[in-house]
Every structure is written in structure tokens, then in C-alpha cells.
N, C-alpha and C positions, 0 to 999 in steps of 0.2 A: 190300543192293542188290536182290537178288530180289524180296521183299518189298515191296520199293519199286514194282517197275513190275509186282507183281501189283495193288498195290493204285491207280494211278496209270491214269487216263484217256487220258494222253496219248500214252502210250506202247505201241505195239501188244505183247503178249504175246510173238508170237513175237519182237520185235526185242531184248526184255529176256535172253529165252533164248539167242540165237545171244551178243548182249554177256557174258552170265555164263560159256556154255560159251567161248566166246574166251576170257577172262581164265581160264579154269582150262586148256586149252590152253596157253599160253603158259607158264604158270606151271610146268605137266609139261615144257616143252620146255626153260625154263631149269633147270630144277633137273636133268632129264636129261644136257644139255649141262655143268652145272660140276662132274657128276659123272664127266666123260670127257675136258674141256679144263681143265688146268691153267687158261689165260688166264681163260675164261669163271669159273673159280671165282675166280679173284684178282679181278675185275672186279666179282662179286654178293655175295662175302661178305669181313664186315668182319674188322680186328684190331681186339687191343685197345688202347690208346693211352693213353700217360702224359702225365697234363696237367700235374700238379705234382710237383717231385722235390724233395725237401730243404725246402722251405718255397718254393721259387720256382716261380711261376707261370710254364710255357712259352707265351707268347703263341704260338708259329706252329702248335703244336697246338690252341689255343682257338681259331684262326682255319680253319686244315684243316677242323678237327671241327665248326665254328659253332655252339660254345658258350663263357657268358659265365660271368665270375668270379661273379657273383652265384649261377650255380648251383652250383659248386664251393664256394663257402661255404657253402649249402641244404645241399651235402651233408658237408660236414664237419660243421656244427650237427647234423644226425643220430646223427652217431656220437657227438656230446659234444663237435664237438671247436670252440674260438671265435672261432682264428686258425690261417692259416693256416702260419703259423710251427710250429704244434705235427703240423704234417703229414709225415710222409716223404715220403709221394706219395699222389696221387690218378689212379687210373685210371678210363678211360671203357672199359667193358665193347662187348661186340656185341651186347647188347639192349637197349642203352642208358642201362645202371646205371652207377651208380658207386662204384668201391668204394675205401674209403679207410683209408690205414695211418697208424696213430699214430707219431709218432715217439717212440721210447724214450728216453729219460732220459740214457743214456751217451753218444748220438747228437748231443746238440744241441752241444754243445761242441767236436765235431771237422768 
């Protein structure tokens, strides 16, 4: 962004600076604040959230989270794995990974 409106005519200098030091203001004041309100921390940082258990896909967390089966398959084809039947579960991370457990051998049957 900086970069942008040093290199950008249309935008006076000082208006890019005051925008940049704002957004880092802000940023100090949230992270200050959800380090001293419970609320504010439960409001700016995420959990992590299970989208698949047992081979079943929880729609009302693919919809919470808005994300789609297609990517839950992307991510199980990473691990090897080709259905999602061969899944225990697939969680959706806080940084927006995903990480997927195979289901064991003994598992599928009960």
C-alpha cells in the first residue's frame, strides 16, 4: 500500500501516510484491546472448527465458515486421501489450513 501512493500521482503523500499510520493505529489498538477484553478477543480471533467427522460432511459449519466441499476434497487429495469416506475428520485451522486425519482401519466398521 505505501508504495502505492509513493509511486501514484493521484494521491497527495501526506494522505497515503496519515491512511498507513491509521491502519497501524488501529491494528495496535485492536490487538491491545483483545489482549485485556476477553469479548474483544473472542470477537477478533478465530477457533478451530471441524467440518468433517467420520466421513460426514457438516453442512452448518461449511456454511458458518463459507467454505465449499470442493475444498475439503482439494484437501484431502493432499494427504492421499480420494474420498471423503476414508476421512475421520477434517479441520479448518486459524490460518486457514486445513488439516486432515485419516481414518484408521479399525475405525471404519464401528
Amino acid at each position: 500500500m505505501f508504495f502505492t501512493v509513493m509511486l501514484s500521482k493521484s494521491v497527495a503523500l501526506l494522505d497515503g501516510v496519515l491512511a498507513f499510520a491509521l491502519l497501524i493505529s488501529l491494528q495496535f489498538l485492536i490487538t491491545w484491546l483483545s489482549v485485556r477484553s476477553k469479548a474483544v478477543s473472542q470477537m477478533v480471533k478465530a477457533e478451530p472448527m471441524l467440518l468433517v467427522h467420520r466421513g460426514e460432511v457438516l453442512q452448518r459449519a461449511l456454511k458458518r465458515e463459507r467454505v465449499v466441499e470442493a475444498e475439503l476434497l482439494a484437501a484431502a487429495r493432499e494427504h492421499g486421501i480420494m474420498s471423503l469416506s476414508e476421512v475421520e475428520a477434517i479441520v479448518l485451522e486459524t490460518d486457514g489450513s486445513f488439516s486432515v486425519i485419516r481414518r484408521s482401519p479399525s475405525s471404519e466398521g464401528s
